[in-house]
C-alpha positions as CSV (number, residue, x, y, z in Angstrom):
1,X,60.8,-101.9,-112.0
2,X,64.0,-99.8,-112.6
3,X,67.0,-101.4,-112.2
4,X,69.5,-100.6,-109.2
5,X,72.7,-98.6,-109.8
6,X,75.9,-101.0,-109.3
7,X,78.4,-99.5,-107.0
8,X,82.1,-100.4,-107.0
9,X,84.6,-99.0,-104.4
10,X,88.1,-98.6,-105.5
11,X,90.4,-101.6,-104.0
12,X,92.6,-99.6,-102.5
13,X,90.1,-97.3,-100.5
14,X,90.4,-97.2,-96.8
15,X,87.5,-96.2,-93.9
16,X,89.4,-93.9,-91.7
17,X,87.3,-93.0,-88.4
18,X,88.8,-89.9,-86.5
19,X,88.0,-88.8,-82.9
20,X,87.0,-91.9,-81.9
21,X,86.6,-90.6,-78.0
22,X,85.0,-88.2,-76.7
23,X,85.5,-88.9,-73.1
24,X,82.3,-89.7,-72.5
25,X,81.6,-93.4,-72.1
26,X,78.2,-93.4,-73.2
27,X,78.7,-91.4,-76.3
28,X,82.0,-93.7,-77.2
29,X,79.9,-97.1,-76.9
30,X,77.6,-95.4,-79.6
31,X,80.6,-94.0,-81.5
32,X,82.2,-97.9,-82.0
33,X,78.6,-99.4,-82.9
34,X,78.2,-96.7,-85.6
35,X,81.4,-97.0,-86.3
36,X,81.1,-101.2,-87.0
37,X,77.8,-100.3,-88.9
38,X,79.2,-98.5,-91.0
39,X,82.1,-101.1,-91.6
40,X,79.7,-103.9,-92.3
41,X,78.0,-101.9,-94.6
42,X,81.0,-100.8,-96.3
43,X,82.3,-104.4,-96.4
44,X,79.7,-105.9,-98.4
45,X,80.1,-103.4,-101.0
46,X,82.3,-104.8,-104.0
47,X,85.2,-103.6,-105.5
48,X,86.3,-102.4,-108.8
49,X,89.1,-104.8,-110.0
């Protein structure tokens, strides 16, 4: 099995989400669950010290 490639994020990196409306409702609520998908994901991620 071939080993996984180790990721590290810089500390100082920032997720920076723009147009975060669109006006329509429907398409926001899927916006912000993407949006916290995305987050989690990114959380869990170490960072180089």
């Amino acid at each position: 099995m071939k080993p996984q490639a180790e990721i590290k994020l810089p500390g100082d990196m920032e997720m920076v989400f723009e147009d975060r409306e669109t006006g329509d409702a429907e398409k926001d609520a899927i916006l912000a669950d993407k949006e916290r998908a995305v987050s989690t994901v990114w959380q869990a991620m170490p960072t180089a010290t």
